[in-house]
N, CA, C and O of each residue as an XYZ file, in Angstrom:
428
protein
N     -31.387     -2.688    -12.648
C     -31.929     -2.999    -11.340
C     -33.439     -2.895    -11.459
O     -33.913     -2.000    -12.159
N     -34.255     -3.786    -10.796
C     -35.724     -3.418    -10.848
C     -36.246     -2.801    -10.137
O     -35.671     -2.436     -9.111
N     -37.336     -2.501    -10.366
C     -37.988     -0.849     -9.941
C     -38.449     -1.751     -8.226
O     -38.449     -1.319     -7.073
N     -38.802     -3.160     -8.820
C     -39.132     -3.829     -7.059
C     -37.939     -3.284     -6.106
O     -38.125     -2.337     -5.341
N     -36.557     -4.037     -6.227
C     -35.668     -3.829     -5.642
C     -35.219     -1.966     -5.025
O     -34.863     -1.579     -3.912
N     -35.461     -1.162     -6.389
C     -35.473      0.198     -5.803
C     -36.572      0.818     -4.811
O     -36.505      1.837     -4.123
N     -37.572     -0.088     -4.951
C     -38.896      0.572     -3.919
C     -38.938     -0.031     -2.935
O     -39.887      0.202     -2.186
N     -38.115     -0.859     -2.613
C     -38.049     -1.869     -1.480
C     -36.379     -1.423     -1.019
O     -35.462     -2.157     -0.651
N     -36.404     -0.506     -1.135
C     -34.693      0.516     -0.645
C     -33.992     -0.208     -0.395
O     -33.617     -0.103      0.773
N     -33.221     -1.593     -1.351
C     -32.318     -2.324     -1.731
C     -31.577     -2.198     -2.802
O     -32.149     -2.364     -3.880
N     -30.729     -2.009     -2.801
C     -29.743     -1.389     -3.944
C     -28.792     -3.129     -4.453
O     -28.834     -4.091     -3.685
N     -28.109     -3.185     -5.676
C     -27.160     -3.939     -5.961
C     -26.214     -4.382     -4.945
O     -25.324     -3.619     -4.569
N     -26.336     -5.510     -4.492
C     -25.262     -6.120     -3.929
C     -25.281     -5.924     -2.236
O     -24.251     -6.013     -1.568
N     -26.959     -5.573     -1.507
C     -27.831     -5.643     -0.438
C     -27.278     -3.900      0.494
O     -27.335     -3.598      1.686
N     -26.831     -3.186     -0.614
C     -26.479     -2.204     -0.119
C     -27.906     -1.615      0.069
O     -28.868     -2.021     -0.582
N     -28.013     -0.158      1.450
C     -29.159      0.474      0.980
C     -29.312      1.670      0.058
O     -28.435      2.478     -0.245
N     -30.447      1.646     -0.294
C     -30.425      2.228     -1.447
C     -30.148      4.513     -0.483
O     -30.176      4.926      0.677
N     -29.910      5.269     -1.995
C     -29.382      6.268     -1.291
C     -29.221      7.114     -2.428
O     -28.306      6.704     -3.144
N     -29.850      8.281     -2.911
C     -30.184      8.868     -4.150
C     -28.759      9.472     -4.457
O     -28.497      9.737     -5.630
N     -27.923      9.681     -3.577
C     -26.835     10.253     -3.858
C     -25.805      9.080     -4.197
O     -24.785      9.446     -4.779
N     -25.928      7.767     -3.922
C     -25.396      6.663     -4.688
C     -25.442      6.295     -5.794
O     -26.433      5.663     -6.160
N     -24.472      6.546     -6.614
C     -24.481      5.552     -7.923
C     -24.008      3.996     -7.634
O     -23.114      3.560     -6.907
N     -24.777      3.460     -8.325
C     -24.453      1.356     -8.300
C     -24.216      1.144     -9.687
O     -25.111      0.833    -10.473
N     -22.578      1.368    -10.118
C     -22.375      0.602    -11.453
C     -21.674     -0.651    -11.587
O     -21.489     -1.116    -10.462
N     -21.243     -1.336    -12.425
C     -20.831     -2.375    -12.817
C     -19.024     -1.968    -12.159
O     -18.208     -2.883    -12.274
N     -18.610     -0.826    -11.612
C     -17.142     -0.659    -11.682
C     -17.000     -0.207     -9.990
O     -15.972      0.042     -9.362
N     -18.481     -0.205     -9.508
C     -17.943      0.000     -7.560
C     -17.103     -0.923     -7.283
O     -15.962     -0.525     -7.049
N     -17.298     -2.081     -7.229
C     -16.375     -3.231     -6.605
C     -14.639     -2.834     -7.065
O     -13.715     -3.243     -6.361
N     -14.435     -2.147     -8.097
C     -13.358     -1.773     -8.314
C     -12.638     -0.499     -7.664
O     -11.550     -0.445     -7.091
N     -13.630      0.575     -7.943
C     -13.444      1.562     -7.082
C     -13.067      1.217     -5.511
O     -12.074      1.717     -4.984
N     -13.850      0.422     -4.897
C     -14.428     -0.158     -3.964
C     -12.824     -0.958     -3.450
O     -12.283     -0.916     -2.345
N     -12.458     -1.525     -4.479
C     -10.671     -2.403     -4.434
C      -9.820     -1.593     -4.497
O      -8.833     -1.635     -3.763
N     -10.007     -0.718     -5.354
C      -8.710      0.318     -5.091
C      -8.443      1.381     -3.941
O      -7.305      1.766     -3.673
N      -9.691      1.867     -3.221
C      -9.772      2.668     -2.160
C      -9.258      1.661     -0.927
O      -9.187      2.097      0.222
N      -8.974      0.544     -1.191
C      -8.120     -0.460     -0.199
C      -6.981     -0.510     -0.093
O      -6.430     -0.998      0.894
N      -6.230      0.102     -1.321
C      -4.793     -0.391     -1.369
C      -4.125      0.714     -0.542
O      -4.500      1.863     -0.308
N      -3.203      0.149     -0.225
C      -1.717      1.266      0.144
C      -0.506      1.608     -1.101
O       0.339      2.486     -0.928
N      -0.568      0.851     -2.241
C       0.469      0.887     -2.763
C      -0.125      2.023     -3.449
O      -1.327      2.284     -3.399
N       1.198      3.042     -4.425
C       1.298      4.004     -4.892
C       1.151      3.936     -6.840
O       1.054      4.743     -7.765
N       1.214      2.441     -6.650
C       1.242      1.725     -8.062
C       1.209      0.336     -8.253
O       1.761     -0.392     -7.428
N       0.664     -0.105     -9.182
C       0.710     -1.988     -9.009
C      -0.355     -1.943    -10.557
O      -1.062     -1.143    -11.170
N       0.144     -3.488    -10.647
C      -0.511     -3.581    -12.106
C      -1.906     -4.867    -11.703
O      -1.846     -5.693    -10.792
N      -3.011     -4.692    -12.643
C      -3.640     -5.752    -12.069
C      -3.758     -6.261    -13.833
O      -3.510     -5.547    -14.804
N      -4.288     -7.946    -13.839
C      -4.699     -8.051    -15.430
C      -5.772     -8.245    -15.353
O      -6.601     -8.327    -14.446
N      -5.755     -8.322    -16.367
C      -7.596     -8.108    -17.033
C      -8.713     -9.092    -16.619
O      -9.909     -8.811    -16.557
N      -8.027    -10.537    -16.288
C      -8.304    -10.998    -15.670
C      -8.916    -11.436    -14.208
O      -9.894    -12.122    -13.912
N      -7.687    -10.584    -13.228
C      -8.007    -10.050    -12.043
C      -8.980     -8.909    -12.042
O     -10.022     -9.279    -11.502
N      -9.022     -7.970    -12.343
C     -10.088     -6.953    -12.488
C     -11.685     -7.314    -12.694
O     -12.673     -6.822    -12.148
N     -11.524     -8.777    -14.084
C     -13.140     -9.568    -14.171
C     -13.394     -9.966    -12.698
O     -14.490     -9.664    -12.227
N     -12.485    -10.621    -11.911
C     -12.762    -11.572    -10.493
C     -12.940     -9.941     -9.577
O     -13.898     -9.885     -8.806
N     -12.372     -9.162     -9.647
C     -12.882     -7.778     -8.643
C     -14.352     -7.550     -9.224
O     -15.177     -7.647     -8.316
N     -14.908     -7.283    -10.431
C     -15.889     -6.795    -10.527
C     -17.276     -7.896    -10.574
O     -18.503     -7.907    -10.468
N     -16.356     -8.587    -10.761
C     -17.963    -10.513    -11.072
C     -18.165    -10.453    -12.776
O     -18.722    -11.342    -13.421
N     -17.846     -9.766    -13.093
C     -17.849    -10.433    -15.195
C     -16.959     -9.761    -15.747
O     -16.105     -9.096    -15.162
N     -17.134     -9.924    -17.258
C     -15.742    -10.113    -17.868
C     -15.787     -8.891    -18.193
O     -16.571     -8.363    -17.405
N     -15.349     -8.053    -18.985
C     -14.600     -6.784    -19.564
C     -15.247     -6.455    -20.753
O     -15.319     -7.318    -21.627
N     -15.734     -5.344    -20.934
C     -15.950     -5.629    -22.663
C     -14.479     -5.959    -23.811
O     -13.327     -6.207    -23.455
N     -14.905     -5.876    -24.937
C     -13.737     -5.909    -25.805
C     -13.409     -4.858    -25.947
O     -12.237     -4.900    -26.322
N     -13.843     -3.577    -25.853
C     -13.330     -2.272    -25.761
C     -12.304     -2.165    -24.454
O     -11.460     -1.271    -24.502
N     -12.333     -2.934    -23.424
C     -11.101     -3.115    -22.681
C      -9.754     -2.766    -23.300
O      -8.900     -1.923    -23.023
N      -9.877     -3.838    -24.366
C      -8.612     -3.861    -24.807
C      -7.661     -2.731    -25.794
O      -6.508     -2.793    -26.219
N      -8.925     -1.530    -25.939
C      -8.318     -0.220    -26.490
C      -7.596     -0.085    -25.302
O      -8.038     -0.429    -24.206
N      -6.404      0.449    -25.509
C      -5.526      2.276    -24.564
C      -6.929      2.851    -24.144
O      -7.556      2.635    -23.107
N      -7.224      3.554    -25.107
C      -8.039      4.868    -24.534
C      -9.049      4.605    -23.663
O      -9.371      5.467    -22.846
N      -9.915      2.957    -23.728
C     -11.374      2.874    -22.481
C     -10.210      3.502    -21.334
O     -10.285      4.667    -20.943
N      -9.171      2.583    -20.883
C      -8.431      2.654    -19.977
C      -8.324      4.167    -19.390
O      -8.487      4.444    -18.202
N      -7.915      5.430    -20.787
C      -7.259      6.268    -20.234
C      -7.945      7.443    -19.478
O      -8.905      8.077    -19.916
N      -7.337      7.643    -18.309
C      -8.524      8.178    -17.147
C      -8.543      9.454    -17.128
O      -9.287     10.026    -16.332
N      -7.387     10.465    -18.364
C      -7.283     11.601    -18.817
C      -7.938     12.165    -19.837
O      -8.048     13.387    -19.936
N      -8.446     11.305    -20.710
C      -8.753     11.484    -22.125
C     -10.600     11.640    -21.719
O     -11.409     10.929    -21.123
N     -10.660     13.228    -22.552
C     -11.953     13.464    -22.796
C     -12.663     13.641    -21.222
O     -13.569     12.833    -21.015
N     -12.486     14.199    -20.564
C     -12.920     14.633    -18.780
C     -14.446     14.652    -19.261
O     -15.195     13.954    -18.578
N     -15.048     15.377    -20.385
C     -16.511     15.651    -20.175
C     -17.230     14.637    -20.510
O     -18.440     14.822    -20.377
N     -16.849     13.440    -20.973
C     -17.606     12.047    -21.328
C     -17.219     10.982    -20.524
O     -16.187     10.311    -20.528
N     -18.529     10.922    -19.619
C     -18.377      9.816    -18.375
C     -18.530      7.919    -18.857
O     -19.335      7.280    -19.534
N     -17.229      7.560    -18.038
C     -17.328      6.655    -18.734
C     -17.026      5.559    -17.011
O     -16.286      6.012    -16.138
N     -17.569      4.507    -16.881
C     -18.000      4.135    -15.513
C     -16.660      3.490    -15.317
O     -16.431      3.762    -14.139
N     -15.709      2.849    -15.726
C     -14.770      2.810    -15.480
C     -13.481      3.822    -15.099
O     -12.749      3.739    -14.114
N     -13.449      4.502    -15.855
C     -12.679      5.657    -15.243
C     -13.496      6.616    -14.083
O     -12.892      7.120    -13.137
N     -14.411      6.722    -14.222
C     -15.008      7.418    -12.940
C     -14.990      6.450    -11.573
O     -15.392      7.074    -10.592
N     -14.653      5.214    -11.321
C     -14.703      4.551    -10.631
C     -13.017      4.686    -10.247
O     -12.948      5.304     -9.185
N     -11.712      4.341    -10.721
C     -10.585      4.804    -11.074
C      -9.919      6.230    -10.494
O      -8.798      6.436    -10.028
N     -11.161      7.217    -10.726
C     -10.753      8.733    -10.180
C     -11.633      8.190     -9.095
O     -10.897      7.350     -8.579
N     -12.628      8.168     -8.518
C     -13.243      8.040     -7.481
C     -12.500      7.700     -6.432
O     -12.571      8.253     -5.335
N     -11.397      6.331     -6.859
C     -10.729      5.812     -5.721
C      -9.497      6.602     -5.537
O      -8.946      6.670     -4.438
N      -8.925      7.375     -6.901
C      -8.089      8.301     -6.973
C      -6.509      7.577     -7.068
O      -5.496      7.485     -6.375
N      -6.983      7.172     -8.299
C      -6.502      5.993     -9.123
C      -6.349      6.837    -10.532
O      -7.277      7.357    -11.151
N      -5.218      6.843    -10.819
C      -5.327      6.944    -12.781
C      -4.812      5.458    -13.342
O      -3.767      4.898    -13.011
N      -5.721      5.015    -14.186
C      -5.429      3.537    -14.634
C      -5.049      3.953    -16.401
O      -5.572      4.904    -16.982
N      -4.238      3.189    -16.909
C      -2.845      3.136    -18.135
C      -3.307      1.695    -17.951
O      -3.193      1.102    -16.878
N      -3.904      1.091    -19.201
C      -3.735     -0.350    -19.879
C      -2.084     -0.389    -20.650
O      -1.816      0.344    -21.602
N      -1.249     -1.207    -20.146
C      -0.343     -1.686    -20.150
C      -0.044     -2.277    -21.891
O      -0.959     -2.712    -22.589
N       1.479     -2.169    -22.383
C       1.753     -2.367    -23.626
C       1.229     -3.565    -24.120
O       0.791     -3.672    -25.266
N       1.276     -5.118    -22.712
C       1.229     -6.471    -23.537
C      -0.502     -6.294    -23.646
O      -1.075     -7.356    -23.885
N      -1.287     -5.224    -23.516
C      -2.639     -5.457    -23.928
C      -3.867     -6.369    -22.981
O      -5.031     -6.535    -23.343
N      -3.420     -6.744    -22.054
C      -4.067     -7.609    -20.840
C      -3.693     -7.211    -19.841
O      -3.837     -8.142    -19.049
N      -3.268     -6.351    -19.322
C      -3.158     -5.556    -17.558
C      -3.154     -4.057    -17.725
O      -2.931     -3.508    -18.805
N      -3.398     -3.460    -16.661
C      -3.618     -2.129    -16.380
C      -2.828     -1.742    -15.510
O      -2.591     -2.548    -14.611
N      -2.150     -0.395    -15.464
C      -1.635     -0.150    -13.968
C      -2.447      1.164    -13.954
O      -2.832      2.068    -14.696
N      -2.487      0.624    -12.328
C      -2.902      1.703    -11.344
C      -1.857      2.444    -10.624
O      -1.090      1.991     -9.774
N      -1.938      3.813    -11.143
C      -1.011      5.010    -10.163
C      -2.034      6.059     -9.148
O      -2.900      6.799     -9.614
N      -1.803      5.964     -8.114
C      -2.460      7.029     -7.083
C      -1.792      8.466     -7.731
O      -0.691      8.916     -8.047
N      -3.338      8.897     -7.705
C      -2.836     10.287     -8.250
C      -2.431     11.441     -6.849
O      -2.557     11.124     -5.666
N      -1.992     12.637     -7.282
C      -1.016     13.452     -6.340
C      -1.762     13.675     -5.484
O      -2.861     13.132     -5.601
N      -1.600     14.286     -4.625
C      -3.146     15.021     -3.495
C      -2.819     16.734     -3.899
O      -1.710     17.256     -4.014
N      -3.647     17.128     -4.000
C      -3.163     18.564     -4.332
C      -3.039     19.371     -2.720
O      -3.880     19.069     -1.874
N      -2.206     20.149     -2.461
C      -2.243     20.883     -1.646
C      -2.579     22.199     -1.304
O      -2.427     22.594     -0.148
């Protein structure tokens, strides 16, 4: 983002800007999943490029970018977007979709 756009308290995507906001490449996702009602659903890799506006890296296609358990102390903007919405996302066996499970609510 440019330093114009940050001094002119416009953030990515005409939001305002807000120091306690992060603007990554994976809100619009976060952003999609804090919409749903379902408890689980698969999206592909495909659909996920059209939620976020570009494509995926090729590290997509590991298991592990996906896995939203692995390694808690290394932030990675996809899975923090995923827990944010309170979402655990599992890239799927055929290697091109993900499912999303709502995680428990603790009581």
């Amino acid at each position: 983002m440019s330093q114009e756009l940050v001094s002119a308290g416009i953030a990515f995507g005409q939001r305002s800007w807000d120091e306690r906001t992060i603007v990554n490449d994976y809100d619009a996702l976060r952003d999609y999943l804090m919409r749903q009602k379902q408890t689980e659903f698969v999206l592909s890799f495909e659909q996920i490029e059209e939620i976020i506006g570009s494509a995926l890296p090729r590290a997509a296609n590991r298991a592990s970018w996906w896995d939203s358990l692995r390694s808690p102390d290394i932030q990675m903007p996809q899975r923090e977007a995923c827990l944010a919405a309170g979402f655990v996302a599992t890239r799927m066996p055929d290697g091109q979709s993900v499912r999303f499970t709502k995680k428990k609510q603790r009581r």
